[in-house]
C-alpha positions as CSV (number, residue, x, y, z in Angstrom):
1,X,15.2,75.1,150.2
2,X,11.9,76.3,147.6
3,X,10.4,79.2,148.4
4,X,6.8,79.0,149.4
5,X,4.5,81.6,147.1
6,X,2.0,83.5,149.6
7,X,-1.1,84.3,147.5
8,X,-3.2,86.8,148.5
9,X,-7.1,87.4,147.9
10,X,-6.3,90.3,146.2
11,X,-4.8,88.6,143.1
12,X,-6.7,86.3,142.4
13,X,-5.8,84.3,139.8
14,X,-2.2,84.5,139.9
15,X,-1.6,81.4,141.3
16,X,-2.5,79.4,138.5
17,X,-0.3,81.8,136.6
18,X,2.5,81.6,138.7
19,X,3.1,77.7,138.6
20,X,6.5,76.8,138.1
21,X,7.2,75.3,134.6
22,X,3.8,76.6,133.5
23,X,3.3,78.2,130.2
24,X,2.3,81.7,130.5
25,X,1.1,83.2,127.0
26,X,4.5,83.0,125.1
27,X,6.5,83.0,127.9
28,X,7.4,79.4,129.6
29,X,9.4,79.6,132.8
30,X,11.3,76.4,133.9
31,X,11.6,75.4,137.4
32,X,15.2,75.4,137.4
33,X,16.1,77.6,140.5
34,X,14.1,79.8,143.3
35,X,14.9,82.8,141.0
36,X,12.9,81.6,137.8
37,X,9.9,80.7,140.2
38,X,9.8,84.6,140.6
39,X,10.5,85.3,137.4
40,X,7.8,83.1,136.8
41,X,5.7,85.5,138.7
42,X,6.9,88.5,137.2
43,X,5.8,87.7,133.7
44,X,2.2,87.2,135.5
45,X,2.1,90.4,137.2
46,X,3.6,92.1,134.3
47,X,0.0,91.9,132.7
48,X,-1.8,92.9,135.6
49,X,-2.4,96.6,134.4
50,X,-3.5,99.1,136.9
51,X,-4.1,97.0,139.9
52,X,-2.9,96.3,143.3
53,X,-1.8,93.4,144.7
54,X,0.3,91.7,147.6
55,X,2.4,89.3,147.2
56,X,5.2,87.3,149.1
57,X,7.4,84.5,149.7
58,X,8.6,82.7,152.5
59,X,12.1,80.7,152.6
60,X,11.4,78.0,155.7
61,X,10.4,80.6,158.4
62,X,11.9,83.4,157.1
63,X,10.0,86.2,155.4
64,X,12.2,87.1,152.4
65,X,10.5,90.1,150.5
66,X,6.7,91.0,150.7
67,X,5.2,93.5,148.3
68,X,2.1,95.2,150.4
69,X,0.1,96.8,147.6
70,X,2.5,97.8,145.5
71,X,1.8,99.7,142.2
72,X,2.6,96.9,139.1
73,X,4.8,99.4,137.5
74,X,7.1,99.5,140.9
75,X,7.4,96.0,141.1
76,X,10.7,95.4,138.6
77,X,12.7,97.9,140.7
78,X,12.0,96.0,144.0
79,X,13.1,92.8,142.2
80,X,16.1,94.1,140.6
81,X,17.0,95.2,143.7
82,X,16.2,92.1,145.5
83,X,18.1,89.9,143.6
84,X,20.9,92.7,142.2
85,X,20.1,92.1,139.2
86,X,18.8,94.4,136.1
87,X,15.4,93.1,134.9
């Protein structure tokens, strides 16, 4: 099952940065899994300096994670933690 990207007014123009398969400055993400989607979106908040944003993603009906304005620089911890991984 995808997970759905909820976009919220307050970044606008992510979503056309966040498309899967897109390519984002030098950086193309593949659609390949749920886990590059969000990398996908990563690399476009990564160069949103200074701002705030809210973001989250939906599994079916399930809320998985959900960033309320969260500082940018905050934002790789929550996904390494997510996920497990180190990003």
């Amino acid at each position: 099952m995808a997970l759905e990207r909820i976009d919220q007014p307050e970044v606008a123009g992510l979503q056309q940065k966040c498309l899967p398969g897109q390519q984002d400055g030098d950086v193309t993400v593949q659609h390949q899994s749920e886990l590059k989607v969000f990398m996908n979106v990563w690399c476009a908040v990564e160069q949103i300096h200074h701002k705030y944003f809210k973001i989250g993603f939906r599994m079916g009906n399930d809320l998985v994670f959900s960033f309320h304005h969260v500082y940018y620089d905050s934002i790789r911890q929550q996904i390494s933690h997510v996920f497990s991984l180190n990003l």
